[in-house]
C-alpha positions as CSV (number, residue, x, y, z in Angstrom):
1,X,1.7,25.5,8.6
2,X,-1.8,25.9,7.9
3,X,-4.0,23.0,9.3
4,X,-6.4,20.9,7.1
5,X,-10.5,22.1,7.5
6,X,-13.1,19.0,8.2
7,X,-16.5,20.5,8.7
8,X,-18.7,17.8,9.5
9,X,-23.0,18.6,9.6
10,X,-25.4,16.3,11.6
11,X,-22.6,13.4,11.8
12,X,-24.7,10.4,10.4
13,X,-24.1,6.9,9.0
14,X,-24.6,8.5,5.4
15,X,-21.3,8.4,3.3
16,X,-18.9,11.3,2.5
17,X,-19.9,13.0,-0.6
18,X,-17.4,15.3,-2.8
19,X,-16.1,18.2,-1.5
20,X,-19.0,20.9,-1.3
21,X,-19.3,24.7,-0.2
22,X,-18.7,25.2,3.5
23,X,-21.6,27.7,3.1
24,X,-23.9,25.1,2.5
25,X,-27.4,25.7,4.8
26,X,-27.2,24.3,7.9
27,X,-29.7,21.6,8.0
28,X,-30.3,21.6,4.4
29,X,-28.9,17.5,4.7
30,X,-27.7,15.0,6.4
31,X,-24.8,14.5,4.4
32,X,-21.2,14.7,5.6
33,X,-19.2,18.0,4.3
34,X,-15.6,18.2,4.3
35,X,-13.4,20.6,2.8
36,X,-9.8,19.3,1.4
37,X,-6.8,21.8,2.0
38,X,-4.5,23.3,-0.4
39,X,-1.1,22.5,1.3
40,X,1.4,25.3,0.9
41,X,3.6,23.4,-1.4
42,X,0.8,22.0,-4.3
43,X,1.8,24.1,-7.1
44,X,5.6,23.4,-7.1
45,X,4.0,19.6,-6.9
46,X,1.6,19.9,-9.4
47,X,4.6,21.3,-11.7
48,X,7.0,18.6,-10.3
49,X,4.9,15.9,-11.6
50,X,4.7,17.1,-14.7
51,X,8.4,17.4,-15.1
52,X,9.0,13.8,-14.1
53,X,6.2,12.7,-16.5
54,X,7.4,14.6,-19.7
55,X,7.0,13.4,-23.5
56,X,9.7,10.9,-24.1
57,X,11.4,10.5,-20.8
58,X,11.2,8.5,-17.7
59,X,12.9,7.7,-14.6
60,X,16.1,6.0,-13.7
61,X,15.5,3.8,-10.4
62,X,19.5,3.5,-8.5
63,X,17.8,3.8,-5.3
64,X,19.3,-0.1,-4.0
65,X,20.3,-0.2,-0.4
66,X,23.7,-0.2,0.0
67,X,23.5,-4.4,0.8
68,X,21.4,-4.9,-2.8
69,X,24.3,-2.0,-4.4
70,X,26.9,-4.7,-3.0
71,X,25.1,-8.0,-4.8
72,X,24.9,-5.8,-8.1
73,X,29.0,-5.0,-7.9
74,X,29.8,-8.3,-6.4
75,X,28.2,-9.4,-9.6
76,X,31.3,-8.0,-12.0
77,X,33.9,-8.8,-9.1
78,X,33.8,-5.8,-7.1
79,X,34.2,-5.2,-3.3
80,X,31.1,-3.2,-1.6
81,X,32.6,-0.5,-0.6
82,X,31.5,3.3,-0.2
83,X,34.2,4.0,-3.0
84,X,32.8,1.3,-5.5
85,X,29.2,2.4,-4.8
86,X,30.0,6.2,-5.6
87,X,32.3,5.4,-8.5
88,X,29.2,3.5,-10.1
89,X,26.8,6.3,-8.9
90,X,29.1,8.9,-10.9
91,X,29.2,6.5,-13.9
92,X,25.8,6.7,-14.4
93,X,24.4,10.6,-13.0
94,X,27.3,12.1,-15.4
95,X,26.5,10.4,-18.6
96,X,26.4,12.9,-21.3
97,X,23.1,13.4,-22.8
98,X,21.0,11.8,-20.1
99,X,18.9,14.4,-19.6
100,X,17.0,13.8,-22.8
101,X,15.7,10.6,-22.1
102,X,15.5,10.1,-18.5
103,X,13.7,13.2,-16.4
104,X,13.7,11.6,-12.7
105,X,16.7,9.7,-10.9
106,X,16.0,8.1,-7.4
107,X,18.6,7.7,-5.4
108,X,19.9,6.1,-2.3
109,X,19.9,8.7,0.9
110,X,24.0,8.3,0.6
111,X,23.6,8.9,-3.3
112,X,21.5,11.8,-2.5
113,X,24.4,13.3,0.1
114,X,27.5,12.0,-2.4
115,X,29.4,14.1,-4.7
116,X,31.6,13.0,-7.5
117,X,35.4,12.1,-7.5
118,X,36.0,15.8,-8.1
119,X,33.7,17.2,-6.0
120,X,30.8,18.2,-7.6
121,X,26.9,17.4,-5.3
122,X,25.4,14.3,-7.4
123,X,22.4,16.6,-7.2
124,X,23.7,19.2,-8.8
125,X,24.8,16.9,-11.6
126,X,21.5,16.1,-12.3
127,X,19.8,19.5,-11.9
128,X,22.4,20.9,-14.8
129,X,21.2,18.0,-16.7
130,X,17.3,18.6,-16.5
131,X,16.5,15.6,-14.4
132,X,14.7,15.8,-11.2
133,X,16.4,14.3,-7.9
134,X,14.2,12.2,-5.9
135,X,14.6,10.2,-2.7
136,X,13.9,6.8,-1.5
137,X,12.5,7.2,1.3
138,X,11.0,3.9,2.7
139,X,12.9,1.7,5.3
140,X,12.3,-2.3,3.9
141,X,9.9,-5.0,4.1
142,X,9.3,-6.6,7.1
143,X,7.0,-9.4,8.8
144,X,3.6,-8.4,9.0
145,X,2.1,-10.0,11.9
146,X,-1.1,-12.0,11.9
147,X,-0.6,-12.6,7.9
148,X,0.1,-14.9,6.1
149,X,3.8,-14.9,5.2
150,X,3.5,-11.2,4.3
151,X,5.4,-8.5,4.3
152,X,4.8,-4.4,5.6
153,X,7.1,-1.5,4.5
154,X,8.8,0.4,7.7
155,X,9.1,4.1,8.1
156,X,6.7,6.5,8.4
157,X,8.6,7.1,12.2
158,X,10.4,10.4,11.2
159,X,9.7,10.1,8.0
160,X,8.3,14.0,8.2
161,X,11.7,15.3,9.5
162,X,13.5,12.9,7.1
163,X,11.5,14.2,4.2
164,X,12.2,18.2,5.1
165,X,16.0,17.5,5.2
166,X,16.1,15.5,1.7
167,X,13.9,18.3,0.2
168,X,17.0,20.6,2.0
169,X,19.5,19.0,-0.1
170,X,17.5,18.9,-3.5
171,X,15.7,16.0,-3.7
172,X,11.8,16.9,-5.1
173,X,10.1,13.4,-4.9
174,X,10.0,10.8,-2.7
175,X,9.6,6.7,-3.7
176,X,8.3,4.2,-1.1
177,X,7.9,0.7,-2.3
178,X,5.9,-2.0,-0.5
179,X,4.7,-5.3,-2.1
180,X,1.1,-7.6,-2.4
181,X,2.1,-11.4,-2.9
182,X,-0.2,-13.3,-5.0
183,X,1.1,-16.8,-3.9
184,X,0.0,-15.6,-0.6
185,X,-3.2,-14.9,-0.7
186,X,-3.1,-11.6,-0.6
187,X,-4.5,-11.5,2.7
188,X,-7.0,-8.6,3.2
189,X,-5.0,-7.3,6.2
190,X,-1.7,-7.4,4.0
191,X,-3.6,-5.8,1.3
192,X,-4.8,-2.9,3.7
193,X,-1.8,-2.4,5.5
194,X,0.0,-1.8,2.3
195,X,-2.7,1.1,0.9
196,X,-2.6,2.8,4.2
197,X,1.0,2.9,4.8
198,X,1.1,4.4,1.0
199,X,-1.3,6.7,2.2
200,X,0.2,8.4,4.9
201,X,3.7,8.5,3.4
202,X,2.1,10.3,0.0
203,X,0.4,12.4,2.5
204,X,3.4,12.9,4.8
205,X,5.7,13.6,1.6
206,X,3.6,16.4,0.0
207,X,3.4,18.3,3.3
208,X,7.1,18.5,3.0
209,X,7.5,19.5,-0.8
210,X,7.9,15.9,-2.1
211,X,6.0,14.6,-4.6
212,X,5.1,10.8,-3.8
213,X,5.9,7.9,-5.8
214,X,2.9,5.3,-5.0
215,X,4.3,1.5,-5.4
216,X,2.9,-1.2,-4.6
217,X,5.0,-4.2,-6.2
218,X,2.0,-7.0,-6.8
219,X,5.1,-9.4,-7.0
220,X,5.6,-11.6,-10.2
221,X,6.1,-14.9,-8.1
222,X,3.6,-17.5,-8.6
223,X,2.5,-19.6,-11.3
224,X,-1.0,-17.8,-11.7
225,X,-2.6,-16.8,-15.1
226,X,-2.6,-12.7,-15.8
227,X,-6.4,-12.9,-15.1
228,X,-5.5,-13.5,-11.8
229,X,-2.9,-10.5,-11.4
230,X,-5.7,-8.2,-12.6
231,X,-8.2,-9.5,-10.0
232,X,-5.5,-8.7,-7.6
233,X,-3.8,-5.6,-9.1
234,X,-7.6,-4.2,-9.3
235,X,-8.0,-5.0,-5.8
236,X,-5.0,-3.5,-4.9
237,X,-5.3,-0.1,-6.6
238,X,-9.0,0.9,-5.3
239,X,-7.6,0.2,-1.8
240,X,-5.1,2.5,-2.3
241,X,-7.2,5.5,-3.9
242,X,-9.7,4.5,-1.5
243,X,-6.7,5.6,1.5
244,X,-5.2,8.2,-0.8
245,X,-8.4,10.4,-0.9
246,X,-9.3,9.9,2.8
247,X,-5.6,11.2,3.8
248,X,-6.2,14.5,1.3
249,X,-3.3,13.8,-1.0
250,X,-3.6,15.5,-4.3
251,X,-3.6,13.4,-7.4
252,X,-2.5,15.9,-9.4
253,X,0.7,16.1,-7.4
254,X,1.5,12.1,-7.3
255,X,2.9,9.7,-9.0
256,X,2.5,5.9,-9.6
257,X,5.1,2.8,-9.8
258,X,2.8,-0.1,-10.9
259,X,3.4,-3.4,-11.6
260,X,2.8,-4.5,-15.3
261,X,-0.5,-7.2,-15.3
262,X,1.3,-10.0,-16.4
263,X,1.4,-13.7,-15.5
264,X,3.1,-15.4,-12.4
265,X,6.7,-15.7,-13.3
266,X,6.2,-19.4,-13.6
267,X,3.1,-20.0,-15.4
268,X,3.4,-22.0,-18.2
269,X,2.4,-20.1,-20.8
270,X,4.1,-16.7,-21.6
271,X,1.9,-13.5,-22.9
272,X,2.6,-10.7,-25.8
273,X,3.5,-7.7,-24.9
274,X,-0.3,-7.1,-26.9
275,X,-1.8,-8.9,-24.2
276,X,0.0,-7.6,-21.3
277,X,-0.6,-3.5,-22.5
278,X,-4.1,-4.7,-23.0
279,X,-4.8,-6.4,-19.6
280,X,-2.4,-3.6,-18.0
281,X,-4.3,-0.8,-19.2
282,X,-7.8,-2.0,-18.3
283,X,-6.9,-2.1,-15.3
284,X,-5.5,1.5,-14.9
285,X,-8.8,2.6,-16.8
286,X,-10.6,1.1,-14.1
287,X,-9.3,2.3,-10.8
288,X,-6.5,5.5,-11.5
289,X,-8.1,8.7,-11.9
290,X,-7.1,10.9,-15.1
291,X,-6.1,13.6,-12.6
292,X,-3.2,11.4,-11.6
293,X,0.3,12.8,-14.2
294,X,2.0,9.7,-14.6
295,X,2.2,6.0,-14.6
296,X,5.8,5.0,-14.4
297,X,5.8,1.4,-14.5
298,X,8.9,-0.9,-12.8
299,X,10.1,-3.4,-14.8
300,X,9.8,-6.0,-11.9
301,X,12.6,-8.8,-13.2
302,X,11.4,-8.4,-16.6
303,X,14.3,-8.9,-19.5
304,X,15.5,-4.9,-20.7
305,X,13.6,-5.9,-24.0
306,X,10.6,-7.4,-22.5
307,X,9.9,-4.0,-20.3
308,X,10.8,-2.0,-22.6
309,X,8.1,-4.2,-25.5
310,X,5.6,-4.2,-22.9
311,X,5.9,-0.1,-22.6
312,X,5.8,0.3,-26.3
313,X,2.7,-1.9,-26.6
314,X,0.8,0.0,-24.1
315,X,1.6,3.8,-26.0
316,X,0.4,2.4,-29.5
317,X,-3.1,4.6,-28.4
318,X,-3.6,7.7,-26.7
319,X,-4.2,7.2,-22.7
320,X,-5.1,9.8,-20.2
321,X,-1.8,9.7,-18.1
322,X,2.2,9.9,-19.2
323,X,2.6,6.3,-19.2
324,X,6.4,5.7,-19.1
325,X,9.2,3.6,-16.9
326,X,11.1,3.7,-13.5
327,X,13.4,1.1,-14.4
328,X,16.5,0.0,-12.3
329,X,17.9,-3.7,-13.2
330,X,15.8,-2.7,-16.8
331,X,18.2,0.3,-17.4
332,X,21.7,-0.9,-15.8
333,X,22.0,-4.6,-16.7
334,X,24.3,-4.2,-19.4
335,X,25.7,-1.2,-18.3
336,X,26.8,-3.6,-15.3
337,X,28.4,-6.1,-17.7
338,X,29.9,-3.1,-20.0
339,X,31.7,-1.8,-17.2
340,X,32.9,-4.4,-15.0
341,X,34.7,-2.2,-12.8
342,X,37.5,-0.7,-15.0
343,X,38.1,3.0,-15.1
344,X,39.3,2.5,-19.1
345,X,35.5,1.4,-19.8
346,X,33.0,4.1,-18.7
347,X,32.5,5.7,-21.4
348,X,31.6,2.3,-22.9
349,X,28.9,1.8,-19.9
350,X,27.7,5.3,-20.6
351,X,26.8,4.9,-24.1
352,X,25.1,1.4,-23.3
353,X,23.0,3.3,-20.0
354,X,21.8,5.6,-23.4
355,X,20.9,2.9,-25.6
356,X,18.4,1.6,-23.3
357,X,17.4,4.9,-22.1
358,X,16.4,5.9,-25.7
359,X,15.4,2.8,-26.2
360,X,12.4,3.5,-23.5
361,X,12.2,6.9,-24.7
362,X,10.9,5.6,-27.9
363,X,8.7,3.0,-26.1
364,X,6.8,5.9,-24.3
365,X,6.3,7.5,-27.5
366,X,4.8,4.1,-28.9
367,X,7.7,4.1,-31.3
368,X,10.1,1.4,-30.1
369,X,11.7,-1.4,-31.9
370,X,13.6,-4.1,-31.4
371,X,15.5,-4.9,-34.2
372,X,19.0,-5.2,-32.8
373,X,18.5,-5.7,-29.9
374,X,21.6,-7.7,-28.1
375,X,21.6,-11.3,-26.5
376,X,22.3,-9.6,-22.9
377,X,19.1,-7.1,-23.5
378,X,17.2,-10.6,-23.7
379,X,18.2,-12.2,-20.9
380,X,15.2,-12.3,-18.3
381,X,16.2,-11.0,-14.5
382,X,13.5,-12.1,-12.3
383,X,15.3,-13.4,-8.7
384,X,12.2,-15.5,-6.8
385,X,11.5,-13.4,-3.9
386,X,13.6,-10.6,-4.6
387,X,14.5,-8.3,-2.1
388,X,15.8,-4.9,-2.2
């Protein structure tokens, strides 16, 4: 593998500059030069990315641990079991039509390994489809030390073996999701350790044929006003480019999983989905790069009609990335209820998984609305302190 080039002149307390010819004069400045390498795998990123962020389409998050799987069956009455999980799993990968709405699915790493009742690689289901597999590849929250209440994401032990084997077995991106707590703070070592650990996986995942989902969750706990979330969310972001470019990842092979700027959970006073597209989108004009493909947003608790509003709202104008949805409790809350468990009513769940999939394909064309919309597609889903 061919290793990364850092040519440093007259080391100095001047800042880096931009990338610049390693034939520059010697002694022509004082400036730092480096030189950023072109891993072997950029181009099948660089078309990857573009895949996931077509016209129109977006990604289906069913990447839940096997534990948040369980709460999500328990829900309708069913057992957690390997059998349940895979029988959902297959309800959902082999819905016909799919492929035209939804061009990414993240799974679980026993989704990504699981085949259908009659023996056909979950992958491969989604490959015939024209929808990308992808990998979650993170290992959960956990305390961070010396903070204040806050939480780090674990995994970047093995994570480059781990990623070579899922690319193996078909997977072509990779999701790792930490979170910022506003409530909290953040506390600058919270908000740090999250942009570096983002860092090294996107960094990690591209040397291995992965192209990186980049989420930091800015949580919607809190009773805060949405000029607060932007004063974090803005924070947030130029921390993590700032990490990004000094671990050589290529925008142009990433992707991002933001948070929608929006108002603690409990404030009392609720905002449009004008206001949330508008404060959403200044800050995305003020700290992601138009190199970056696409913006897919989570949905974060957010009723299926609210996310799939706020998307609409934000695609009413021309902006310089795809920005579309990686939705999980978004896209399968009514398919949940539709379903409840019985053999008899897939097809039923099917059609619902496509009514909100088009649903959010019109909203990333800026053409959604929600006239007929049902009482269940209303019904708000944030869970205070959520956990995956």
């Amino acid at each position: 593998m061919a290793c990364s080039s850092l040519v440093k002149l007259n080391a100095s307390s001047s800042p880096w500059v931009g990338q610049r010819s390693v034939n520059q004069r010697p002694g022509s400045s004082n400036r730092r030069v480096f030189v950023v390498r072109a891993g072997s795998y950029t181009d099948e990123l660089v078309k990857t990315a573009k895949t996931v962020a077509s016209p129109g389409r977006g990604i289906l998050a069913i990447d839940e641990s096997n534990a948040t799987c369980g709460k999500r069956l328990s829900s309708i009455g069913l057992d957690n079991t390997e059998t349940n999980r895979q029988a959902y799993r297959q309800l959902l990968l082999t819905t016909p039509g799919l492929g035209e709405y939804i061009s990414g699915a993240i799974l679980f790493e026993e989704t990504l390994y699981q085949s259908t009742t009659d023996g056909k690689k979950f992958v491969d289901c989604l490959r015939e489809a024209n929808i990308v597999p992808g990998i979650k590849v993170d290992k959960g929250l956990v305390p961070l030390p010396g903070s204040n209440n806050e939480s780090w994401c674990q995994g970047l032990d093995g994570l480059a073996s781990r990623s070579a084997e899922y690319y193996k077995q078909g997977a072509r991106f990779a999701k790792w999701r930490t979170v910022v707590s506003i409530p909290c703070g953040p506390s600058a070592l919270a908000v740090k350790e999250a942009a570096w650990g983002l860092a090294r996986y996107a960094s990690i995942s591209q040397d291995n044929g992965l192209v990186p989902i980049v989420e930091p969750e800015i949580l919607l706990d809190g009773d805060h006003p949405i000029e607060r979330t932007l004063e974090v969310a803005e924070r947030v972001w130029a921390e993590v480019f700032y990490y990004l470019a000094e671990n050589n990842v290529t925008f142009e092979g990433i992707l991002l999983k933001p948070s929608m700027v929006t108002p603690g959970a409990e404030h009392k006073e609720k905002a449009s989905p004008e206001t949330i597209a508008k404060y959403t989108l200044t800050m995305l004009k003020r700290r992601v790069p138009p190199a970056v493909p696409g913006i897919m947003f989570l949905s974060g608790g957010q009723s299926e009609m609210e996310a799939t509003l706020n998307l609409n709202a934000m695609n009413q104008s021309p902006n310089p990335w795809h920005v579309s949805f990686s939705y999980a409790r978004a896209l399968q809350n009514t398919v949940l209820k539709t379903w409840q468990g019985h053999p008899e009513k897939v097809e039923a769940a099917q059609k619902a998984l496509l009514v909100r999939a088009k649903a959010n394909s019109l909203a990333q064309l800026g053409r959604y609305s929600a006239e007929g919309e049902s009482e269940d597609a209303k019904k708000g889903m944030f869970v205070k302190g959520y956990t995956y």
